[in-house]
C-alpha positions as CSV (number, residue, x, y, z in Angstrom):
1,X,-66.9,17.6,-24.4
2,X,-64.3,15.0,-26.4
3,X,-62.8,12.3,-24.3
4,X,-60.2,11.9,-27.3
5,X,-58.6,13.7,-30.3
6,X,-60.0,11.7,-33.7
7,X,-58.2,12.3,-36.4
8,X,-59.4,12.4,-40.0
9,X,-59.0,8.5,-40.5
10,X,-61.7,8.2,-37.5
11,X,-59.5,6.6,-35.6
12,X,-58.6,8.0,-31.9
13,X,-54.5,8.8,-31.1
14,X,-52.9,8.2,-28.0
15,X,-51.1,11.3,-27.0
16,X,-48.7,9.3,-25.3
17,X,-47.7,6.8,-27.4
18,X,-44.2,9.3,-28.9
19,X,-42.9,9.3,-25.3
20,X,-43.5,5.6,-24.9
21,X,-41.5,5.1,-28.6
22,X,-39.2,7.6,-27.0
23,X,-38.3,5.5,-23.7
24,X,-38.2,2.3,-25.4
25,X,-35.2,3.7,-28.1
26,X,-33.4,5.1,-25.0
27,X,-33.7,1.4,-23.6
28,X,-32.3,-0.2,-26.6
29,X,-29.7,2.3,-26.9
30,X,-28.8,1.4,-23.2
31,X,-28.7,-2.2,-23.6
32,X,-26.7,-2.1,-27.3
33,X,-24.5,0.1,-25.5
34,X,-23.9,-2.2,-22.6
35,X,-23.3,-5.1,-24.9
36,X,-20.5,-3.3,-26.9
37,X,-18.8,-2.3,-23.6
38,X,-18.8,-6.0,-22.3
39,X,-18.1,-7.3,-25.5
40,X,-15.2,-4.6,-26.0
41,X,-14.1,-6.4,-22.7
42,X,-13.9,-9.9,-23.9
43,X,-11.7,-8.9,-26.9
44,X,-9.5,-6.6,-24.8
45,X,-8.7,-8.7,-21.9
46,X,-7.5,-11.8,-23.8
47,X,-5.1,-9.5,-25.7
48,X,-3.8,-7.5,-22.5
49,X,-3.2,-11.1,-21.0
50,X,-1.1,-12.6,-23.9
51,X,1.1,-9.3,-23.2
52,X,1.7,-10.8,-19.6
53,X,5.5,-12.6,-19.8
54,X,5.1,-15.5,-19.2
55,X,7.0,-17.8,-17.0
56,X,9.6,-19.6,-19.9
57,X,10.4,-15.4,-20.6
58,X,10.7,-14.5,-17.0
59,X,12.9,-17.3,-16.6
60,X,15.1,-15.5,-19.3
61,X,15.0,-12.2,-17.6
62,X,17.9,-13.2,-15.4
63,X,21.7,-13.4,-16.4
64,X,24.1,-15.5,-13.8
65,X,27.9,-14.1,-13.5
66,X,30.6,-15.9,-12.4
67,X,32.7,-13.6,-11.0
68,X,35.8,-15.8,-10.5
69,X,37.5,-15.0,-13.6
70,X,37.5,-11.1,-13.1
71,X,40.8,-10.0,-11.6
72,X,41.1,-6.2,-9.8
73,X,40.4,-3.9,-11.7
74,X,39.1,-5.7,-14.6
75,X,35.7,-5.5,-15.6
76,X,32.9,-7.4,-17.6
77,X,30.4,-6.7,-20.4
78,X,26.9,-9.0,-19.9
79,X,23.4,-8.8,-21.3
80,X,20.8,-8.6,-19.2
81,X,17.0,-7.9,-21.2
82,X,18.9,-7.4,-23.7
83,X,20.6,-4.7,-22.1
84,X,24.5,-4.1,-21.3
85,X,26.1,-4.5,-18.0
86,X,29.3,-3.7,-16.7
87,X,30.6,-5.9,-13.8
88,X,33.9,-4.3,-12.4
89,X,36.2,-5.7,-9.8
90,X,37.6,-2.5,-8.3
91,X,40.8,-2.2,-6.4
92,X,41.4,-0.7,-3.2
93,X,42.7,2.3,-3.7
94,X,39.2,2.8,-6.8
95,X,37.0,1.8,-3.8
96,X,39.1,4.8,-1.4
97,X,38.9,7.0,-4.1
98,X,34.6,6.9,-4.4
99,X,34.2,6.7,-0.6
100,X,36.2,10.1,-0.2
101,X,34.3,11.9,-3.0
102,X,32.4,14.9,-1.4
103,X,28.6,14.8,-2.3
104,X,29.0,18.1,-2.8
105,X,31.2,17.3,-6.3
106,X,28.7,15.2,-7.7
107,X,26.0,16.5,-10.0
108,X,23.7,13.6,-9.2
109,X,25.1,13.1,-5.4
110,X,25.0,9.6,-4.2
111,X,27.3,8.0,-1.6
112,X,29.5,4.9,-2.8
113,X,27.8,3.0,-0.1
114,X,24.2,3.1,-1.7
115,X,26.1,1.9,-5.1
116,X,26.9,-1.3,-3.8
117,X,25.8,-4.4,-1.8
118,X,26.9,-4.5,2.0
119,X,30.5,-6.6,2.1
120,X,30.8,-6.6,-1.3
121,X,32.2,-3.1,-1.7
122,X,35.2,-4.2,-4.6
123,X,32.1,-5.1,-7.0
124,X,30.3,-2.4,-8.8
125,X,27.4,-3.6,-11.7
126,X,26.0,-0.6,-13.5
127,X,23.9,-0.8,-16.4
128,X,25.8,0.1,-19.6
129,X,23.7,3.2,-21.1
130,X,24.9,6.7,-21.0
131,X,21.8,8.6,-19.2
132,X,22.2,11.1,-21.3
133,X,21.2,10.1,-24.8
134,X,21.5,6.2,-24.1
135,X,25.4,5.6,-25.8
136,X,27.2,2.3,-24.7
137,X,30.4,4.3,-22.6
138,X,33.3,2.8,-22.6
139,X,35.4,1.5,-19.7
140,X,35.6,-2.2,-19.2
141,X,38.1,-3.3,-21.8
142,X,41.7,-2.3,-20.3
143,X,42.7,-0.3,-23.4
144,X,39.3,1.3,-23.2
145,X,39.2,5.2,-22.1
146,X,38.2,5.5,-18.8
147,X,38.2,9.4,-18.8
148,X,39.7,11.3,-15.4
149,X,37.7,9.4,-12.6
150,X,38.8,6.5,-13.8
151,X,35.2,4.9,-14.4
152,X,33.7,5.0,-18.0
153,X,33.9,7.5,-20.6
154,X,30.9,8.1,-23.1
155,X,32.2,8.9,-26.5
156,X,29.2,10.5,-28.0
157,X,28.9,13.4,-26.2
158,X,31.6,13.1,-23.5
159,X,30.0,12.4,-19.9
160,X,32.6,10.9,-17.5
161,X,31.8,8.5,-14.7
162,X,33.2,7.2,-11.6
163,X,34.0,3.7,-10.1
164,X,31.2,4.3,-8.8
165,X,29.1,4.7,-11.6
166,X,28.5,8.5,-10.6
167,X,28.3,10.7,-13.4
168,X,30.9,13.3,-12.8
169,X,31.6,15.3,-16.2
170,X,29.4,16.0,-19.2
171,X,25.4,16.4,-20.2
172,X,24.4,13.0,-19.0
173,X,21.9,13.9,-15.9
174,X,21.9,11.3,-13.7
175,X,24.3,8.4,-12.5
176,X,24.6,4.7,-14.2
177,X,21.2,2.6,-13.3
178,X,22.0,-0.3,-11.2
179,X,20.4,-3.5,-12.4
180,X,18.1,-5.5,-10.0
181,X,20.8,-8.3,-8.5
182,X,22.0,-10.4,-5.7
183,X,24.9,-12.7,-4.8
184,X,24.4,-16.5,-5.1
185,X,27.3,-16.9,-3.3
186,X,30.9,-14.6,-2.9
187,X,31.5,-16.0,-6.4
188,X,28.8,-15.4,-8.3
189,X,25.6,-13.1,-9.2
190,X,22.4,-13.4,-10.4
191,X,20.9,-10.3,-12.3
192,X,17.5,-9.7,-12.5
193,X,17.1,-11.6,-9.3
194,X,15.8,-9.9,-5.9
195,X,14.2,-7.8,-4.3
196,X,13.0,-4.9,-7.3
197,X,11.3,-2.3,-5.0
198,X,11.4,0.9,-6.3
199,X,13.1,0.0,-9.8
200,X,12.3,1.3,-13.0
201,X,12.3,-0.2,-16.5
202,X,15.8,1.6,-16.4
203,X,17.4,-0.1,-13.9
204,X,17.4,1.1,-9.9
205,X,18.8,3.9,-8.8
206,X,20.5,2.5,-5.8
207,X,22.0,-1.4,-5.2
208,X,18.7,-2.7,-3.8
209,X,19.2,-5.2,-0.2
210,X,17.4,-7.9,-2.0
211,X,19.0,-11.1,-0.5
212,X,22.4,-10.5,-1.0
């Protein structure tokens, strides 16, 4: 009866030993693995938070507009993140015209009150990019074409918008983003300011309450 294999060098072989060559290459494998994902980690984290803005460029993010210069149915062109803005003064009978537009006439239906801040209905502040293929429309100069609503006109593919901002002729799909802002006082604005719920790297979709 043999207790043990002996091979032809007279020395006896563990039948075990592969496995236990086995199990220790699976350990290593385990722990080399565990250091790349941990030192992946320490090289990826650094970098994702130098991509944070920090507070000297969030300081920039926000553009303050004195509205006192603006007369009735004059408007303004200001950058916000590098973005254009229209600021519009609108007279009575522009603010008449966008309440008493059915919902029913608009492709992207949204009611003038939701366009603007409570008690400040004679300002409108859209952003400036066509939503269709992102064209600067024009509108805001007086000589400027401000197609038949009276709003802005887009001339690179022709979409038409309200005083309202609503898009109301041509491809572009949706109405004029409304930037993040809020009033500083009756005079003056500060975009980029606010409260930003539900705002997209577009803009908002409606005049958020914010604190103004």
């Amino acid at each position: 009866m043999m207790d043990e294999v002996v091979v032809a060098s007279g020395f006896p072989r563990a039948d075990h030993a592969p496995e236990e060559a086995v199990g220790k290459r699976d350990f290593l494998k385990l722990v080399t693995g565990a250091t790349a994902i941990v030192g992946l980690g320490a090289i990826i984290w650094p970098l994702v938070d130098m991509m944070n803005p920090s507070e000297d460029v969030l300081a920039l993010s926000s553009t303050e507009v004195d509205l006192k210069p603006i007369a009735e149915g004059m408007g303004i062109t200001v950058v916000w993140r590098g973005k254009p803005v229209f600021v519009r003064r609108r007279t009575a009978a522009e603010i008449k015209q966008a309440v008493d537009t059915p919902l029913s006439a608009l492709s992207d239906p949204q009611p003038d009150s939701v366009r603007v801040k409570p008690g400040h209905a004679e300002w409108i502040i859209v952003v400036g990019i066509c939503t269709h293929l992102g064209c600067v429309p024009l509108g805001n100069k007086p000589t400027d074409p401000r197609g038949e609503w009276g709003g802005w006109f887009c001339p690179c593919h022709g979409s038409q918008y309200d005083t309202a901002g609503r898009v109301r002729h041509g491809p572009a799909p949706l109405n004029l983003y409304i930037p993040p802002y809020q009033y500083m006082s009756d005079t003056r604005i500060t975009i980029g300011a606010g409260h930003q719920e539900g705002c997209g790297i577009s803009g908002c979709r409606e005049a958020v309450a914010g604190n103004g």
